[in-house]
C-alpha positions as CSV (number, residue, x, y, z in Angstrom):
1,X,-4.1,-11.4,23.8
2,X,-7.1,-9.1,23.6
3,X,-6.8,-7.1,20.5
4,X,-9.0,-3.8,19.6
5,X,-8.6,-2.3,16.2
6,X,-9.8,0.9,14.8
7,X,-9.7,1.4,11.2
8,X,-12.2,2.6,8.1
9,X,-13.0,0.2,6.1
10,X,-14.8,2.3,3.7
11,X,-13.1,2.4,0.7
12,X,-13.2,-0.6,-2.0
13,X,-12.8,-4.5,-1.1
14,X,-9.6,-4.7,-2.8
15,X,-8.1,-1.8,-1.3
16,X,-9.4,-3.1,2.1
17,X,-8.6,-7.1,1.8
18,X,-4.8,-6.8,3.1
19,X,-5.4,-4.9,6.2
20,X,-8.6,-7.5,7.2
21,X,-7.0,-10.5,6.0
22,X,-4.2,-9.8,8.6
23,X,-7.1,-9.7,11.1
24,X,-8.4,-12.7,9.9
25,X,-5.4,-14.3,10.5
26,X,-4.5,-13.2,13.6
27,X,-7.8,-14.5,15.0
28,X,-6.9,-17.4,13.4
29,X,-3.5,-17.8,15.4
30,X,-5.9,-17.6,18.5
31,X,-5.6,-13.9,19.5
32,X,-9.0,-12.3,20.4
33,X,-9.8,-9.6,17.6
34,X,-12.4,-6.8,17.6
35,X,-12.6,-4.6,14.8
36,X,-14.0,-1.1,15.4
37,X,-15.1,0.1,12.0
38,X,-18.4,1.3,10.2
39,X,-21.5,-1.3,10.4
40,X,-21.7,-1.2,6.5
41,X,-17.9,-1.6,6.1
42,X,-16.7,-3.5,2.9
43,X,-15.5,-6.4,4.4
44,X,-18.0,-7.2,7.5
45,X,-19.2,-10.2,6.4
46,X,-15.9,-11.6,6.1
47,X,-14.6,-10.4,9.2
48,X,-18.0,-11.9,11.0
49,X,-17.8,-15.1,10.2
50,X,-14.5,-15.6,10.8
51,X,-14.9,-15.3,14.0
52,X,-13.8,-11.5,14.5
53,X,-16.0,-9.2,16.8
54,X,-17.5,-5.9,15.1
55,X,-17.7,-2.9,17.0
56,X,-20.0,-0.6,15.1
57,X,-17.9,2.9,16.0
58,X,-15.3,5.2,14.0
59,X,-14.0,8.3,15.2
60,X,-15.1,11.2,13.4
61,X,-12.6,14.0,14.1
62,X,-9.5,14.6,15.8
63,X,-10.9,16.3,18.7
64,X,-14.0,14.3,20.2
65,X,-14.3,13.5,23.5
66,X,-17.8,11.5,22.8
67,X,-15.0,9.1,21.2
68,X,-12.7,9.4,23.5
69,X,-15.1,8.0,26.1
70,X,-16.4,5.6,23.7
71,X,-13.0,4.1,23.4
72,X,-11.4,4.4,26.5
73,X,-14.6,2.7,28.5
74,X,-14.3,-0.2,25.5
75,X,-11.0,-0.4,27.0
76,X,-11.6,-0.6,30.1
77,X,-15.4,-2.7,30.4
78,X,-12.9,-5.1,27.9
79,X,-9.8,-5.7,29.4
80,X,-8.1,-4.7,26.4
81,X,-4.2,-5.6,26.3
82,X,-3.7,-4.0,22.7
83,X,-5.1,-0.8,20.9
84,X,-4.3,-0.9,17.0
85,X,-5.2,2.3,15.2
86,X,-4.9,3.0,11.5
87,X,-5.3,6.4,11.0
88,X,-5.2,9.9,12.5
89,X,-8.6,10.6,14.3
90,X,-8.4,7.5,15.5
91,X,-4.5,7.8,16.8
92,X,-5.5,11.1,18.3
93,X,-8.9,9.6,20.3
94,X,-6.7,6.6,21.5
95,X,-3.9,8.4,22.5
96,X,-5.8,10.8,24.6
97,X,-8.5,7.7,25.7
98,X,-5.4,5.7,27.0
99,X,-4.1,8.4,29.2
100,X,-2.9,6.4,32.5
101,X,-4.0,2.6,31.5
102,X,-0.5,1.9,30.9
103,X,-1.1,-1.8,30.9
104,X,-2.8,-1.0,27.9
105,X,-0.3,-1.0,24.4
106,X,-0.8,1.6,21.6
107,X,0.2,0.2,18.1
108,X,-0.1,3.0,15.5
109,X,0.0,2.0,11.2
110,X,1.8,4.0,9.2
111,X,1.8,3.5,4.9
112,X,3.8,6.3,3.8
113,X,7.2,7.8,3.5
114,X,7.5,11.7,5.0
115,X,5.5,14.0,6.6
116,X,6.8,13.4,10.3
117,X,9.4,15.6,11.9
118,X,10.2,15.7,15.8
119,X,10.4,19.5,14.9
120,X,6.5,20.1,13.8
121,X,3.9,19.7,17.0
122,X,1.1,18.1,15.3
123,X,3.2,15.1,15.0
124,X,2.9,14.7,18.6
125,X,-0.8,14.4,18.4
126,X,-0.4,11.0,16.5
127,X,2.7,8.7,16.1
128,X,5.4,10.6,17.7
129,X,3.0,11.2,21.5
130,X,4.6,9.5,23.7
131,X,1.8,7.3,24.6
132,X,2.1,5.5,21.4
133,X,3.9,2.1,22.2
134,X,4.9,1.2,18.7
135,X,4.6,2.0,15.1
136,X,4.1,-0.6,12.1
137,X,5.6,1.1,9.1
138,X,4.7,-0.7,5.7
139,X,8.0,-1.2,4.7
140,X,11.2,-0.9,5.9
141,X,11.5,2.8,4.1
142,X,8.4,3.8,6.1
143,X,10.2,2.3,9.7
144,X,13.1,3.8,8.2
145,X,11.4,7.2,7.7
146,X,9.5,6.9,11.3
147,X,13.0,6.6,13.2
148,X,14.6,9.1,11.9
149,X,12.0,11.6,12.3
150,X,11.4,10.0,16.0
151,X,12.9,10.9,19.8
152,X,12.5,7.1,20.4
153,X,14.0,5.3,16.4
154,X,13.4,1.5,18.3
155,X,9.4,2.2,18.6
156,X,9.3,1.7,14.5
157,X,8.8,-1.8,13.1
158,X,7.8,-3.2,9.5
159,X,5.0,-5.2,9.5
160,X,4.7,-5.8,5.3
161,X,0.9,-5.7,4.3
162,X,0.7,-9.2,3.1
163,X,-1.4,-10.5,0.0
164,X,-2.5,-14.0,-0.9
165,X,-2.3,-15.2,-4.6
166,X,-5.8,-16.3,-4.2
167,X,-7.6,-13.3,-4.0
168,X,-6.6,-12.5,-7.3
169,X,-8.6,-14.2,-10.4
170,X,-9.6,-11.3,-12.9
171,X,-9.4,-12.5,-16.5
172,X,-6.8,-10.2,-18.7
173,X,-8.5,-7.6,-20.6
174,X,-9.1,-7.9,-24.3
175,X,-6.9,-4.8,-25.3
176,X,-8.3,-4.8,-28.9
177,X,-11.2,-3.2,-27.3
178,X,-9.1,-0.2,-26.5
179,X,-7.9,-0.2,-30.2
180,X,-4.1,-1.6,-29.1
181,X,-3.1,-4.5,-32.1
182,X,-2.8,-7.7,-30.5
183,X,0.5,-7.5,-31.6
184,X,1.6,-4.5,-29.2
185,X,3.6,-4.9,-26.4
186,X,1.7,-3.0,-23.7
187,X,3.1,-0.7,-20.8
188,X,0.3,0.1,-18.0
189,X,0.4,2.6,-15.5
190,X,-2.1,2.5,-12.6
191,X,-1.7,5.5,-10.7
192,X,-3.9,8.8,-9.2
193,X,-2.3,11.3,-11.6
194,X,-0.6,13.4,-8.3
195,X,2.6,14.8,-8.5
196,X,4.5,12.9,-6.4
197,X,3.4,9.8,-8.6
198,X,5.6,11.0,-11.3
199,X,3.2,10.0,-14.4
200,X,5.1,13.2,-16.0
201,X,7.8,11.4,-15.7
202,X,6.6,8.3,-17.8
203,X,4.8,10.4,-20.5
204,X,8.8,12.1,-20.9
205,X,10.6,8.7,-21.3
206,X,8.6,8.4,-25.0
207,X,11.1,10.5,-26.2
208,X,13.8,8.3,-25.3
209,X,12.0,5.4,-26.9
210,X,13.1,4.5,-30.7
211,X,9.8,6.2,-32.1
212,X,8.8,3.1,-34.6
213,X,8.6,0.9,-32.0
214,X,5.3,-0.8,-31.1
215,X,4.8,0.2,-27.6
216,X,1.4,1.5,-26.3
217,X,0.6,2.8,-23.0
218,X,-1.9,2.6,-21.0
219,X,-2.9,5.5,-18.0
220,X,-5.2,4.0,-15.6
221,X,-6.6,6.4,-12.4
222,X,-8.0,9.6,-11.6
223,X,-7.3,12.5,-12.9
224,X,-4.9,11.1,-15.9
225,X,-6.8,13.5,-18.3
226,X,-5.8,16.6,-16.2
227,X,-4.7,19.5,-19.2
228,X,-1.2,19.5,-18.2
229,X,-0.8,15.7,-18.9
230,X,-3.2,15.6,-21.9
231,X,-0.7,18.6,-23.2
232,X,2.3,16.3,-22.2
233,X,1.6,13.6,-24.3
234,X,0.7,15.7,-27.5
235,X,4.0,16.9,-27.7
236,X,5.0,13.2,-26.6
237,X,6.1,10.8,-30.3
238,X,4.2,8.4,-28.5
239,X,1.1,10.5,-28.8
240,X,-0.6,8.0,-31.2
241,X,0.0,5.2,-28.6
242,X,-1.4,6.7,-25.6
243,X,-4.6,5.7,-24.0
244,X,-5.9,7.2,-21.4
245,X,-8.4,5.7,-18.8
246,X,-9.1,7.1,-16.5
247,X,-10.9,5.8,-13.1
248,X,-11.7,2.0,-13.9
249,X,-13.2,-0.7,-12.0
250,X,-11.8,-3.0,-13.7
251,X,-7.8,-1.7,-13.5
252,X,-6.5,-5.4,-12.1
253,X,-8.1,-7.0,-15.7
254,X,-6.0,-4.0,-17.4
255,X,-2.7,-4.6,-15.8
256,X,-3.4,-8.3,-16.3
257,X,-2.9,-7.6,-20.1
258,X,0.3,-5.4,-20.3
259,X,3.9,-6.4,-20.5
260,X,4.9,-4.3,-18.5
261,X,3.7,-1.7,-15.3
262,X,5.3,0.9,-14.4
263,X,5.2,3.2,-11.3
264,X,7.2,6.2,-11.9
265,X,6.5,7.7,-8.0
266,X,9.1,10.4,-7.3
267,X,8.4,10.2,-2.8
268,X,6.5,9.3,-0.4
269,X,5.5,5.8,-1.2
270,X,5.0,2.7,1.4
271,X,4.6,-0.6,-0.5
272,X,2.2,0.0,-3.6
273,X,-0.3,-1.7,-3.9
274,X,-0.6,-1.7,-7.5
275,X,2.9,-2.7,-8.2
276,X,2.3,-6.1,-6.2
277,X,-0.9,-6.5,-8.2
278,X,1.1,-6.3,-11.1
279,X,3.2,-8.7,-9.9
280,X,0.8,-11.2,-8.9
281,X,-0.6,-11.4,-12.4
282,X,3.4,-11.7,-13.9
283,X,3.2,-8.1,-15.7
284,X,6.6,-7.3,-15.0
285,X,7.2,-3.8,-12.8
286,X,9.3,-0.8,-13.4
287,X,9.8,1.0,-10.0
288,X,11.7,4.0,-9.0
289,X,13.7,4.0,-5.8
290,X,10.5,5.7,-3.7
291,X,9.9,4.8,-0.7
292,X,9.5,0.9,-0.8
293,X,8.5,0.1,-3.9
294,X,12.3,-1.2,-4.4
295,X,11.6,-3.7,-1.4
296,X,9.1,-5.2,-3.6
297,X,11.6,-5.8,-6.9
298,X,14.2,-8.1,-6.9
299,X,16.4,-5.6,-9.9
300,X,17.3,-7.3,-12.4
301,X,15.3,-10.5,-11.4
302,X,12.1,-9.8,-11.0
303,X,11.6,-6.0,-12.5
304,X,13.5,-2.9,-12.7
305,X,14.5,-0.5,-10.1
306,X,15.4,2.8,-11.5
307,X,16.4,6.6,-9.9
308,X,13.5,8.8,-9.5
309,X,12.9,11.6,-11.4
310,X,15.2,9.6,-14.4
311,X,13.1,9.6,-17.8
312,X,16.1,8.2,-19.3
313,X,16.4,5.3,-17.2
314,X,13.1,4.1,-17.3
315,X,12.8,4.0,-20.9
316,X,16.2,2.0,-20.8
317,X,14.8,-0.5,-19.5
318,X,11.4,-0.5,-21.2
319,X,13.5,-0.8,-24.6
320,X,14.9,-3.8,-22.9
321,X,11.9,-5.4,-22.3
322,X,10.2,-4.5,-25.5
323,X,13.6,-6.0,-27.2
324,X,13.9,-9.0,-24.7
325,X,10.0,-10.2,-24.2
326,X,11.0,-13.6,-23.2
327,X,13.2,-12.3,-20.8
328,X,10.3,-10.2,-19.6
329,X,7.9,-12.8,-19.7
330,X,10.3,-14.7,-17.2
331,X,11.0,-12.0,-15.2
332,X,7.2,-11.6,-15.0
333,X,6.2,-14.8,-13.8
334,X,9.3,-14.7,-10.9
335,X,7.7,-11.5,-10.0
336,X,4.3,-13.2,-9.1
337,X,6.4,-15.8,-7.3
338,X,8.3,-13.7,-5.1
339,X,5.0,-11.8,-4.3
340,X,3.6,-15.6,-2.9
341,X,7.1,-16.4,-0.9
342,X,7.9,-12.7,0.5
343,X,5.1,-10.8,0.7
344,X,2.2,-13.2,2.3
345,X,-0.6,-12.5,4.2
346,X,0.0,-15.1,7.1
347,X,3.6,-14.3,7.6
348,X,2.3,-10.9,8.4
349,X,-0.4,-11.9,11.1
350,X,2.6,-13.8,12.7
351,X,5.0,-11.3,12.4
352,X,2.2,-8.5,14.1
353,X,1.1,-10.9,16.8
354,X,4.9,-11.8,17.9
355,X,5.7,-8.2,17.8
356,X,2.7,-7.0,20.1
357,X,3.1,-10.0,22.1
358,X,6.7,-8.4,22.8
359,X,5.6,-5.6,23.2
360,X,3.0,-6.6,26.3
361,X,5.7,-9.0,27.5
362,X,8.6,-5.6,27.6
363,X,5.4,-3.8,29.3
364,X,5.0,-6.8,31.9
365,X,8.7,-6.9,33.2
366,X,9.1,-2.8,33.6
């Protein structure tokens, strides 16, 4: 099988590792990869020498038919059997580049609950054309979310974005630096302070927290010191026992040293990648029911899963762990073991090889 993927792998190598390793993988499991991307992408070197071919090209905008042409005689001068894109300009150039090589299978990512409907038009422009073959969700909320927003539910799939506990080696911050007593038991929250990441949320379960307790928090991403949240926690008992972050390069070392993360999302989440960090190094998650994050938690085993929007309920269960901490300290290290058993990077490389390998095989016998 002759695979061609286009994706931006701009961003940072952490955020990017998942989706290449899957590559990597796939190569490995003898399909025939090529990864359009950007010739200074993040993870280049790794891709290169494993084998994978780089394709120095990533659609600009929606509407291009330089890339359009680009792709489609790719395609075609390649005998391409599958077309993987991972995001819109990209969906949009293949599905109009495709146009009448139906041998040729579209395969479309999705990471995210919402934002489809089979009422709005634009959607038709990316997953829901008809030209697109198949849809990976990254959970089974995100397939879930796809079929019921889609005139054809069986073209969604879940394809989890595997990890490896290998990548993962940061040394635990020393939390004294951040003026926390050793003897503190530690909540973390690494999250871009948007609204549908509930961090409100949090900040309002202090005041369901017995106020002499010796919790601290920590708030870890961007925007986190926003007026409306630094106003939040001065009316919050916990004021005294906030600390505030900020963007850090160094979040994985931070999370490494709570007791506890928590992930207050309120919608539209796929499969966080910050609560399975957190679970890889055994800092034991609080999750709401958004999106897939409960996919990731085994409640009650591994973590918490609470209702969204519930201030109440999440500091429930962060009383429990702060009353329990050998309990949570279990509960931590199962975490990082079901992370290792369910949520692996070559069990998803199988699972999107036999599923586009269907796919061609369903195309073959029309």
């Amino acid at each position: 099988m002759r695979l061609l993927v286009l994706t931006s792998h701009a961003d940072s190598l952490n955020s990017i590792r998942p989706e290449a390793e899957i590559f990597i993988s796939m190569q490995e499991l003898g399909v025939d990869v090529t990864v359009m991307t950007q010739a200074d992408g993040v993870y280049n070197d790794r891709l290169r020498k494993a084998g994978v071919r780089l394709v120095n090209f990533v659609p600009q905008k929606k509407f291009d038919r330089h890339a359009v042409r680009y792709v489609r005689n790719y395609v075609v001068d390649h005998d391409i059997d599958v077309v993987y894109a991972f995001n819109n300009p990209a969906i949009i150039t293949c599905n109009r580049a495709l146009r009448g090589l139906n041998h040729v299978s579209l395969v479309t990512y999705r990471g995210q609950t919402g934002n489809l409907s089979r009422w709005d038009p634009t959607c038709y422009l990316t997953h829901l054309n008809p030209r697109v073959d198949m849809i990976l969700g990254v959970s089974n909320a995100v397939r879930d979310s796809i079929r019921e927003a889609h005139p054809s539910p069986a073209k969604a799939e879940t394809v989890y974005k595997g990890h490896n506990l290998a990548w993962y080696n940061d040394a635990a911050l020393d939390l004294n630096t951040l003026g926390i007593p050793a003897d503190a038991f530690v909540v973390g929250c690494v999250a871009n302070n948007r609204p549908r990441k509930g961090v409100r949320v949090l900040v309002d379960a202090t005041h369901y927290l017995p106020k002499q307790a010796n919790i601290h928090f920590i708030l870890v991403g961007g925007g986190m010191d926003a007026p409306e949240v630094q106003q939040q926690i001065a009316a919050s008992p916990y004021a005294d026992r906030f600390h505030v972050l900020g963007y850090r390069h160094d979040s994985l070392a931070i999370i490494s040293a709570c007791d506890v993360s928590v992930l207050p999302a309120v919608k539209r989440e796929g499969l966080p990648k910050t609560v399975i960090e957190a679970m890889v190094y055994e800092t034991t998650p609080v999750v709401t029911t958004a999106g897939g994050s409960p996919e990731l938690v085994d409640n009650g085993v591994t973590g918490f899963v609470v209702p969204v929007n519930n201030a109440p309920a999440i500091a429930e269960k962060i009383k429990w762990l702060y009353e329990h901490r050998a309990s949570c300290k279990e509960m931590g290290e199962r975490a990082r073991v079901r992370i290792d058993e369910h949520f692996n990077v070559k069990d998803s490389a199988k699972r999107t090889k036999q599923l586009m390998e269907d796919l061609l095989a369903c195309k073959q016998s029309a």
